[in-house]
C-alpha positions as CSV (number, residue, x, y, z in Angstrom):
1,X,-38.2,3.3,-0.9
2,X,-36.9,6.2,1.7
3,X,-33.5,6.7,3.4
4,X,-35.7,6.9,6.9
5,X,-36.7,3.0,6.6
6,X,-33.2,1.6,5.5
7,X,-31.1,3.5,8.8
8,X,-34.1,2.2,10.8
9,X,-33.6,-1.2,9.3
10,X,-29.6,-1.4,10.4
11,X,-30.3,0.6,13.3
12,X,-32.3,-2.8,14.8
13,X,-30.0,-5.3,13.7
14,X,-31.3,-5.9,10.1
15,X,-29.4,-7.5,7.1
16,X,-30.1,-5.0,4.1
17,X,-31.3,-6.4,1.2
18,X,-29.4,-5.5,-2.6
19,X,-32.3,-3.2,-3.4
20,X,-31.8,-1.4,-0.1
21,X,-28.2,-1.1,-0.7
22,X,-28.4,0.1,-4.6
23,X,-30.6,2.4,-3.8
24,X,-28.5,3.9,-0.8
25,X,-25.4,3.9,-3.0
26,X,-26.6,5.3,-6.4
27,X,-29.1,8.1,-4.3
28,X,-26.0,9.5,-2.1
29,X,-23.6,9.5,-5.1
30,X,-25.7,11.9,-7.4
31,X,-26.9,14.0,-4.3
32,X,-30.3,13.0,-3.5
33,X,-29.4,11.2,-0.1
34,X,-28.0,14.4,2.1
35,X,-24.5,13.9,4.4
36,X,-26.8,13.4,7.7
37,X,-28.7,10.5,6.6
38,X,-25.4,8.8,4.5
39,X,-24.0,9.5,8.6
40,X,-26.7,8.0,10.3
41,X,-26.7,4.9,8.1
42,X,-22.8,4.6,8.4
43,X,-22.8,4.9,12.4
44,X,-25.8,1.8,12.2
45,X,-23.3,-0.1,10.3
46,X,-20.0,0.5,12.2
47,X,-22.3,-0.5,15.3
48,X,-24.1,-3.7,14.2
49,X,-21.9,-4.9,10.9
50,X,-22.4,-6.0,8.1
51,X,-23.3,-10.1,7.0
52,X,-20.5,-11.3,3.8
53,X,-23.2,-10.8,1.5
54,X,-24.0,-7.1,2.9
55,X,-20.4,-6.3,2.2
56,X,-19.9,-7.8,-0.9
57,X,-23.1,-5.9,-2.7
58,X,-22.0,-2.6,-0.7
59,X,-18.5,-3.3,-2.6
60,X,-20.1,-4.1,-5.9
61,X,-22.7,-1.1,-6.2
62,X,-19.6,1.1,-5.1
63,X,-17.6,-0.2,-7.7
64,X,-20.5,0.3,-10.2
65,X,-20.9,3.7,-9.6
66,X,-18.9,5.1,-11.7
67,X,-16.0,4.3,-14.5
68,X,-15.3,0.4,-15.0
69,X,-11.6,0.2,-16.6
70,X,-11.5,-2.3,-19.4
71,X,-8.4,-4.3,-19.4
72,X,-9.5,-6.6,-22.4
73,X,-7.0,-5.0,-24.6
74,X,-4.0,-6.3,-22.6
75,X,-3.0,-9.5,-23.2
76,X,-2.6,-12.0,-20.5
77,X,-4.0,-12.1,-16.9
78,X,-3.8,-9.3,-15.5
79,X,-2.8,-9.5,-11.3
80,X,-3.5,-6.0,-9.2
81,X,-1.4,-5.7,-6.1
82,X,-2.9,-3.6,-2.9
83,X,-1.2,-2.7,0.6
84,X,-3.4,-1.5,3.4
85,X,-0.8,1.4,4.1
86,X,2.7,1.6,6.2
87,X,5.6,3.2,6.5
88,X,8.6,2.7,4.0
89,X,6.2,0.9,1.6
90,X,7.2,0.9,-1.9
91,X,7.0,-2.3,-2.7
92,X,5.2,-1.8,-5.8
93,X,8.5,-0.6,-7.2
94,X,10.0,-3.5,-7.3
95,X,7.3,-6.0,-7.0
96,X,5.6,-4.5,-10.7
97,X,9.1,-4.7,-12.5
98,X,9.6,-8.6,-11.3
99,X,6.5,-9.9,-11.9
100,X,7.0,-7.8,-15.4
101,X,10.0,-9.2,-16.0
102,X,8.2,-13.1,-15.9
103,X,5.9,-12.1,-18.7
104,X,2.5,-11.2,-16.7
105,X,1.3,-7.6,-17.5
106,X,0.7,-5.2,-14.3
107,X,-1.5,-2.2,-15.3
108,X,-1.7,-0.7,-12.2
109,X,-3.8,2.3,-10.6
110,X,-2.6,4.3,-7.8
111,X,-3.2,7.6,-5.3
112,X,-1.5,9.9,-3.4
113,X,-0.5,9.7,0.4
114,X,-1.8,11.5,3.0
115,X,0.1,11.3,6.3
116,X,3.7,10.2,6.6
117,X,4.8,10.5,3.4
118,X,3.7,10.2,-0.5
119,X,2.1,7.6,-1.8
120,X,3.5,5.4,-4.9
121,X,2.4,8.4,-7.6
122,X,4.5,10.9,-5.4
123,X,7.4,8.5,-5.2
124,X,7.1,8.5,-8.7
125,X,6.8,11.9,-9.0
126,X,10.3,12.5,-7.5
127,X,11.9,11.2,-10.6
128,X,12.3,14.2,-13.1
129,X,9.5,14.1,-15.7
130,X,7.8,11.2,-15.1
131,X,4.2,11.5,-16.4
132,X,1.4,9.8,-14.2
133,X,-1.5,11.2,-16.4
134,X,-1.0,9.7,-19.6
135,X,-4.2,9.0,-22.3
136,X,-5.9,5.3,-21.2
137,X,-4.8,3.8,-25.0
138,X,-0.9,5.2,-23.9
139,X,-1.1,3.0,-21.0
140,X,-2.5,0.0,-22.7
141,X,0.3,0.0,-25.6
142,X,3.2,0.7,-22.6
143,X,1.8,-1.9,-20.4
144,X,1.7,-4.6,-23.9
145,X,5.1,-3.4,-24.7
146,X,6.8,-2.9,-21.5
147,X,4.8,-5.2,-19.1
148,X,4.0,-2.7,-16.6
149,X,2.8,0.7,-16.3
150,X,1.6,3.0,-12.9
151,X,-0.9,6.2,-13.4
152,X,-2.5,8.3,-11.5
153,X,-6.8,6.8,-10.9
154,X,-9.2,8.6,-13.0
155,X,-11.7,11.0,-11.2
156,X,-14.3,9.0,-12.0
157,X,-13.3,5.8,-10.2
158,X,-15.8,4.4,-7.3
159,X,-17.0,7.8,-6.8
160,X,-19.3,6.3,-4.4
161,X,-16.1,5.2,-2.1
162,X,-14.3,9.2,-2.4
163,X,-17.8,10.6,-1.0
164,X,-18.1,8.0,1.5
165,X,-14.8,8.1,2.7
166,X,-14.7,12.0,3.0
167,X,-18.2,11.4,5.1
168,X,-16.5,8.2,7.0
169,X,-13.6,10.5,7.9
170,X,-15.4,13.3,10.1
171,X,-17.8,11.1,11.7
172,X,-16.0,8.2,13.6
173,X,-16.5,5.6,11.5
174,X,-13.4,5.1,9.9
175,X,-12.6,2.1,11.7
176,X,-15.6,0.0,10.7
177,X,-14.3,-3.3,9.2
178,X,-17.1,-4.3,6.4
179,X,-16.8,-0.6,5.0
180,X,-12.9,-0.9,5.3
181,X,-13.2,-3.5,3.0
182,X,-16.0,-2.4,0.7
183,X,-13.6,1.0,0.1
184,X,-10.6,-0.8,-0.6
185,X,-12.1,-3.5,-3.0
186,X,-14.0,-1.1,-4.7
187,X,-11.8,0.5,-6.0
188,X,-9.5,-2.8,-7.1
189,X,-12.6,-4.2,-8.9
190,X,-13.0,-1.1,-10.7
191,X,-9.7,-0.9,-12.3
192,X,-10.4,-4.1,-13.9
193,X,-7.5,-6.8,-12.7
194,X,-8.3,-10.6,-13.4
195,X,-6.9,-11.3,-9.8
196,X,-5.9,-9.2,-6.4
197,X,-2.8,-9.8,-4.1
198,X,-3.5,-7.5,-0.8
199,X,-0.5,-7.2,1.6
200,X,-2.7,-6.2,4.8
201,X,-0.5,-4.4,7.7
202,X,-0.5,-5.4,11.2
203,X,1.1,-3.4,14.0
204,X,2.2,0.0,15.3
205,X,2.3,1.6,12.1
206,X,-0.4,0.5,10.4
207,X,-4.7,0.6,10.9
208,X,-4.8,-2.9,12.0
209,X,-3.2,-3.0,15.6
210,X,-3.9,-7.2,15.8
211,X,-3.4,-10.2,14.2
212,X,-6.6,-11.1,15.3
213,X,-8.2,-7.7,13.1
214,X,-5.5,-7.9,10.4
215,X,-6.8,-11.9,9.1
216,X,-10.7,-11.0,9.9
217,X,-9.8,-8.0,7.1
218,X,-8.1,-9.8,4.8
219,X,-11.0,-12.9,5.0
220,X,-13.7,-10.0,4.5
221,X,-11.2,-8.8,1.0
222,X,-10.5,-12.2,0.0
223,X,-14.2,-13.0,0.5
224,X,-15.4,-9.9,-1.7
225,X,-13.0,-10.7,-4.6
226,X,-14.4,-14.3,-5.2
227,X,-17.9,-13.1,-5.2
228,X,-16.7,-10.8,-7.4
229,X,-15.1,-13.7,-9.4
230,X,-11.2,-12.3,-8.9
231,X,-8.8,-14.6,-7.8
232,X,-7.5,-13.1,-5.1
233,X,-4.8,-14.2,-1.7
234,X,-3.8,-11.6,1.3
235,X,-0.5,-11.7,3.4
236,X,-0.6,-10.6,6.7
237,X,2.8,-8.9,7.0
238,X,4.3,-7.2,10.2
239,X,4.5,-3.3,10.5
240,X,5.7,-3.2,13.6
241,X,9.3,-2.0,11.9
242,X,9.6,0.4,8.8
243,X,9.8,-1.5,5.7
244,X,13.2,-1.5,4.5
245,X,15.9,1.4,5.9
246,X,14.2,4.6,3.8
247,X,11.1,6.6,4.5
248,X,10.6,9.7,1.9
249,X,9.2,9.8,-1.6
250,X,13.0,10.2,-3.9
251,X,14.8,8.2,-0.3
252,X,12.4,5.3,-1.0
253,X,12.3,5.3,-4.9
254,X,16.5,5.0,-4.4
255,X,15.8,2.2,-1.8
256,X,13.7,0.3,-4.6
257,X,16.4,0.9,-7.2
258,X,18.7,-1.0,-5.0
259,X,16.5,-3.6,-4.4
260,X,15.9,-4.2,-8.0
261,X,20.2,-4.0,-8.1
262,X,20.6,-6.4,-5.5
263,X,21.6,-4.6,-2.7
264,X,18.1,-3.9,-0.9
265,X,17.1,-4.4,2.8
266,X,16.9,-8.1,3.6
267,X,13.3,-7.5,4.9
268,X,11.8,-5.8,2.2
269,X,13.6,-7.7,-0.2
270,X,11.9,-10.9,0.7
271,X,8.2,-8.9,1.2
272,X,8.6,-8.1,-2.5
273,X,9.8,-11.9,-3.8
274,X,6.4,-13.1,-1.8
275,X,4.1,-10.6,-2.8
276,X,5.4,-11.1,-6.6
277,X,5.4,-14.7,-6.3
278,X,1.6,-15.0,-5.2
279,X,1.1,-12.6,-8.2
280,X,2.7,-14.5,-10.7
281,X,0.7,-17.6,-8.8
282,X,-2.9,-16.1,-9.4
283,X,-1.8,-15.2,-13.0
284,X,-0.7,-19.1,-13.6
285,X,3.0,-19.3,-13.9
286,X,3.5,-22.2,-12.0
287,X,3.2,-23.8,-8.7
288,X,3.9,-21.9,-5.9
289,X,7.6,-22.8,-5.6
290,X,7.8,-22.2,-9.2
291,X,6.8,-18.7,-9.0
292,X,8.7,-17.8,-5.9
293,X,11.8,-18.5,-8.1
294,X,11.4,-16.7,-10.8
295,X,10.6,-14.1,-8.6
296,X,14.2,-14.3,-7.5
297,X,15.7,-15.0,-10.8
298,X,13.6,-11.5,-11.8
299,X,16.0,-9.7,-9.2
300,X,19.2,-11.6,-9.9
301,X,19.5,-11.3,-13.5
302,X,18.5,-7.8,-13.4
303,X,15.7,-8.2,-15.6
304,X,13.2,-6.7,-13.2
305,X,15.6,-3.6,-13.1
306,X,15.2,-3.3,-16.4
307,X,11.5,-3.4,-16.7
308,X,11.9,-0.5,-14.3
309,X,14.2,1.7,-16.8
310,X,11.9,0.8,-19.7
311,X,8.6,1.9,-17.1
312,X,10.3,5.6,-16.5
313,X,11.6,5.8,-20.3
314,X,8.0,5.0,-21.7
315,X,6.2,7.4,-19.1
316,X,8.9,10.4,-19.4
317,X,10.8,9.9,-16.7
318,X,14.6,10.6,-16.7
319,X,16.4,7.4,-16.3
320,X,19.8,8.6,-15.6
321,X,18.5,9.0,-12.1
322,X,17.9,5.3,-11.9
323,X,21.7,5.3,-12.0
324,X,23.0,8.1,-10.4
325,X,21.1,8.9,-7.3
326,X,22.8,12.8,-7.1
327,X,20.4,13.9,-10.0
328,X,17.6,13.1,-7.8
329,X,16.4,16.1,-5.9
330,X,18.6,16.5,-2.7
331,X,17.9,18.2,0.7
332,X,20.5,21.4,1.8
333,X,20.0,20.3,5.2
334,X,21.2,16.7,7.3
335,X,20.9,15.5,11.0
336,X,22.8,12.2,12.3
337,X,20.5,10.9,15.3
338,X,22.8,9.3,17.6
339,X,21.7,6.3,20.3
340,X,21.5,7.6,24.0
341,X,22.7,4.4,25.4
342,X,24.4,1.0,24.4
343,X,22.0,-2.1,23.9
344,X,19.6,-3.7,21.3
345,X,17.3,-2.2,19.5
346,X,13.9,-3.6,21.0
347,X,11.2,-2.2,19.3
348,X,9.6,1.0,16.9
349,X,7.0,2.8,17.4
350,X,6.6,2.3,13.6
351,X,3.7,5.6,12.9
352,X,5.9,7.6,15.5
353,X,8.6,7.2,12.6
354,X,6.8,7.9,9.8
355,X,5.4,11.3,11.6
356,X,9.2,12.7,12.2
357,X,9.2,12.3,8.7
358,X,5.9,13.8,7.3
359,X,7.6,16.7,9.8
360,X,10.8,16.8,7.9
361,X,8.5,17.7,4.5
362,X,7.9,14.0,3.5
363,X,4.4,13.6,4.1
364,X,1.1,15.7,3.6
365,X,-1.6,16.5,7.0
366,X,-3.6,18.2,4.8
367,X,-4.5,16.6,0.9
368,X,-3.4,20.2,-0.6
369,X,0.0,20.1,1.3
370,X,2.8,20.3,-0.8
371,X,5.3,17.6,-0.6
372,X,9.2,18.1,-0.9
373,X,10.6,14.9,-2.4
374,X,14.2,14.9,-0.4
375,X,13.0,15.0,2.5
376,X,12.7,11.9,4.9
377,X,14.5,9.3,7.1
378,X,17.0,7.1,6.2
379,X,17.3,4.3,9.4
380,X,20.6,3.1,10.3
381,X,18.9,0.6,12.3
382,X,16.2,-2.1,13.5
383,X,14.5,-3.8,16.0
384,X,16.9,-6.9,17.1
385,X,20.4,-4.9,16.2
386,X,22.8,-4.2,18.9
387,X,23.9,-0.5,19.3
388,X,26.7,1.3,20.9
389,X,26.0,5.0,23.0
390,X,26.6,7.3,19.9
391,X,26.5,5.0,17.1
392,X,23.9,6.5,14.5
393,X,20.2,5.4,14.6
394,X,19.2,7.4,11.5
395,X,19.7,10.9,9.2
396,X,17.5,13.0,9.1
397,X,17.0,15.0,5.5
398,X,14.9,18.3,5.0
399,X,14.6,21.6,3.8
400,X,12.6,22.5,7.1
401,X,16.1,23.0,9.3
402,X,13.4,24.0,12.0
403,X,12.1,20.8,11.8
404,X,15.0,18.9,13.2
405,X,14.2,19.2,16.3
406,X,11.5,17.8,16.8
407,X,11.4,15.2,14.2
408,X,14.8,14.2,15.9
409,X,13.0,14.1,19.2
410,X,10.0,11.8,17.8
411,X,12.4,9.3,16.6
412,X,14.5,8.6,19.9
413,X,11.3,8.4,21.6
414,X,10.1,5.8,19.2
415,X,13.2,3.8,19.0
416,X,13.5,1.7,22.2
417,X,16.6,0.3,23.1
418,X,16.9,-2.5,25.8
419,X,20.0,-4.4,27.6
420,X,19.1,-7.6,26.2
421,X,17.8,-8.8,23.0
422,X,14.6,-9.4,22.9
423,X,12.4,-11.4,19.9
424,X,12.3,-10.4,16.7
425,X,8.8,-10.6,15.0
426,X,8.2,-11.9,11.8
427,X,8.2,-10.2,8.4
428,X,5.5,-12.5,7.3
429,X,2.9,-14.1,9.7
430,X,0.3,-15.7,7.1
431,X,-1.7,-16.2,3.4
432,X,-5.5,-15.8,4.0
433,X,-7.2,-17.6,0.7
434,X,-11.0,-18.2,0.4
435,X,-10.6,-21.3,1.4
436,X,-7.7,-21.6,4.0
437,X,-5.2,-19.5,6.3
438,X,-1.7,-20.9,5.4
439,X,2.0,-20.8,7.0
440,X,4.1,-18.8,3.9
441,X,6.6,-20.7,2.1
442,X,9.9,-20.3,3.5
443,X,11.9,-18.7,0.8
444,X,15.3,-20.9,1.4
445,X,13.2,-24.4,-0.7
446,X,12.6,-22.4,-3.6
447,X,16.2,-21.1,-3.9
C-alpha cells in the first residue's frame, strides 16, 4: 500500500476504505508517513469530506493508537462529559460534583487551554496544591471513594490526534468537520467512559458560528459514539454570551463554588442541571425528569458541594479556599469599565471578551505561556440588561497594569449597547441523539 495512491484516492472524490485508513494512521504516528503527505491527505479531506463510516474508522484507528484507559475497576457506568470550547466554561466544576453526588462515578480526563484562558486543569491548578498528576490506581480508589476525580491526560493518549492536530493547525484545515469530530471523539473513546454527554458551542465565541454547523457536528459526534457502542446525547447551547459572570482560571473556579452554594449565574446554573441531568440519564438513573431533579436536589442540599470539598481534599488541594475566596491567589491591580451610554445591553462579541482577558494574564497564545491565575474579567453585565451611562459593565483583574488599556478597550468594543431591548437568545437551542433532534426539557416540570 503507498501514501501516493490513498491522497490520490480522496483527491477524486473517493470513500477510503478501513485498510486505507489504518494504514494512514498507524504509518504517520510512528514516523514512516512524512508531514507533507499527512498535509496533502488532510487538505483532500477538508475539500471532499468524509462519508459516517470514513469518520467513524478515522476516530477509531486514532483512538487505537495509543493508550486505552481501562475503567473496569470503577464500579458503575461511567458518563464522560465534553464542551467544544467557550468562554467562562467551567461547567465541569459543578456538573462532576452533582452527578457525583447522585451515586454515578465521573473519572474524567482533561487538558490545558490555549487562548482566552486555562482550561479545567489550570482552573484547577489555581487552588493551592491541588495535584492533577496522580498514579492511575490513586485515581481509581478516589473516584470509588469520592465519586469523582479530574487529571491531567496521559502523554500517550490518541497520539495519533496531538500529531494530527499540530499538522491540522499550520495548514488550514482546522475547520474540517469529519476530522473535528474524529479529534474530539478520539480522545473521549480512549479514556474509556461507558457513555458521552458533548455540550457543542454555537456563536461568536465559539468554532461553530451556526446552528446549522453546530447540529451537523454534534450528529457526526453522536454518530461516532454509537458505532463505537457509547451511549452518547449533544446539547447545542448558545455562546453568543460568556457563560456565567467570570472569565479567569481562580475567577471562574470561585464562580463554580457559588454555583455549587446556590448563589451562581442563572445561565450557567441551568447549563450545568442539563448537562448533569442527560449524564445521569445515559448512566440509568431514571427518566429524564427524574434525572433533571436530582440534578437540582444535588445543588440544593449541598451534596454536590461537598463532593467538590472531598475532590480537592483527596487530590491535595487546600479546601479552605473553597470557603474563603481571599486565600485564592489575588491580583495587585483592578479596573471598573464603565458603560458609555444608557440603554440595553444588545449583544457580545463573546471571543472579543475572552481575548481582553487572555490579555490581562488569563489565557495562554503560545502552549509554553505562563498563566497567572488572578487575572480575568468578572462581567457586571449581559445581553438583555438595561444600563445606565457609568454604571459598571465589568472589572478588570491583572498583574499586567499595562494591560488595561487595551483589554479595557476590547471589551467596550465588544459590549453593544442599544436604545431598545432587543431578543434575548436562548441558553439551550437543542439535544441531538442518534436517532432524533429534540426541544430540551424546560427545567420549571421537573421542579
Amino acid at each position: 500500500m503507498r501514501m501516493v495512491d490513498i491522497i490520490e484516492s480522496k483527491k477524486m472524490g473517493n470513500a477510503l476504505t478501513g485498510e486505507e485508513i489504518k494504514f494512514f494512521v498507524s504509518k504517520y504516528t510512528d514516523g514512516t508517513i512524512p508531514d507533507y503527505q499527512a498535509a496533502a491527505l488532510l487538505m483532500a479531506i477538508r475539500l471532499n469530506g468524509m462519508t459516517p463510516e470514513e469518520t467513524a474508522c478515522l476516530t477509531m484507528e486514532m483512538a487505537h493508537s495509543g493508550e486505552q484507559s481501562d475503567l473496569s475497576s470503577i464500579e458503575g457506568i461511567k458518563v464522560d462529559k465534553h464542551s467544544t470550547g467557550g468562554v467562562g466554561d467551567k461547567t465541569t466544576l459543578v456538573v462532576g460534583p452533582i452527578v457525583a453526588a447522585c451515586g454515578v462515578p465521573v473519572a474524567k480526563m482533561s487538558g490545558r487551554g490555549l487562548g482566552h484562558t486555562g482550561g479545567t486543569l489550570d482552573k484547577l491548578e489555581s487552588i493551592p496544591g491541588f495535584q492533577i498528576s496522580i498514579p492511575t490506581k490513586e485515581f481509581f480508589d478516589i473516584v470509588n471513594e469520592v465519586g469523582f476525580s479530574l487529571i491531567g491526560q496521559t502523554g500517550n493518549l490518541a497520539p495519533a490526534d496531538k500529531k494530527l492536530y499540530a499538522l491540522r493547525d499550520v495548514t488550514a484545515t482546522v475547520d474540517s468537520l469529519p476530522l473535528i469530530a474524529a479529534s474530539i471523539m478520539s480522545k473521549k473513546i480512549a479514556s474509556g467512559a461507558d457513555a458521552i454527554v458533548l455540550d457543542v458551542k454555537m456563536g461568536s465565541g465559539a468554532f461553530m458560528k451556526t446552528r446549522e454547523d453546530a447540529r451537523e457536528l454534534a450528529q457526526e459526534m453522536v454518530s461516532i459514539g454509537e458505532h463505537a457502542k457509547r451511549n452518547c446525547v449533544a446539547l447545542i447551547t448558545n455562546m453568543d454570551r460568556p457563560l456565567g459572570y467570570a472569565i479567569g482560571n481562580s475567577l471562574e473556579v470561585m464562580e463554580a463554588v457559588d454555583t455549587l452554594q446556590g448563589r451562581g449565574p442563572e445561565d450557567f446554573t441551568q447549563l450545568c442541571i442539563h448537562l448533569a441531568a442527560n449524564m445521569l440519564f445515559l448512566a440509568k438513573k431514571g427518566t429524564m425528569e427524574e434525572c433533571f431533579a436530582q440534578a437540582q436536589t444535588a445543588l440544593e442540599n449541598k451534596s454536590a458541594y461537598k463532593k467538590l470539598t472531598e475532590m480537592v481534599a483527596a487530590q491535595g488541594g487546600d479546601c479552605s479556599v473553597l470557603s474563603d475566596f481571599t486565600k485564592f491567589p489575588q491580583a495587585d491591580h483592578t479596573y471598573t469599565v464603565t458603560a458609555p451610554r444608557s440603554g440595553w445591553v444588545a449583544s457580545m462579541e463573546t471571543q472579543q471578551c475572552g481575548v481582553a482577558a487572555m490579555i490581562l494574564g488569563a489565557g495562554r497564545a503560545q502552549k509554553e505561556d505562563p498563566i497567572d491565575y488572578s487575572a480575568g474579567i468578572v462581567l457586571s453585565v449581559k445581553p438583555g440588561d438595561k444600563v445606565e451611562k457609568g454604571e459598571p459593565l465589568a472589572v478588570l483583574y491583572t498583574n499586567l497594569p499595562d494591560s488595561i488599556g487595551q483589554a479595557r478597550q476590547l471589551l467596550l468594543d465588544a459590549i453593544t449597547i442599544s436604545d431598545a431591548p432587543s431578543e434575548v437568545k436562548p441558553l439551550i437551542y437543542e439535544r441531538v441523539t442518534a436517532s432524533d433532534i429534540e426541544p430540551v426539557l424546560d427545567l420549571s416540570s421537573c421542579s
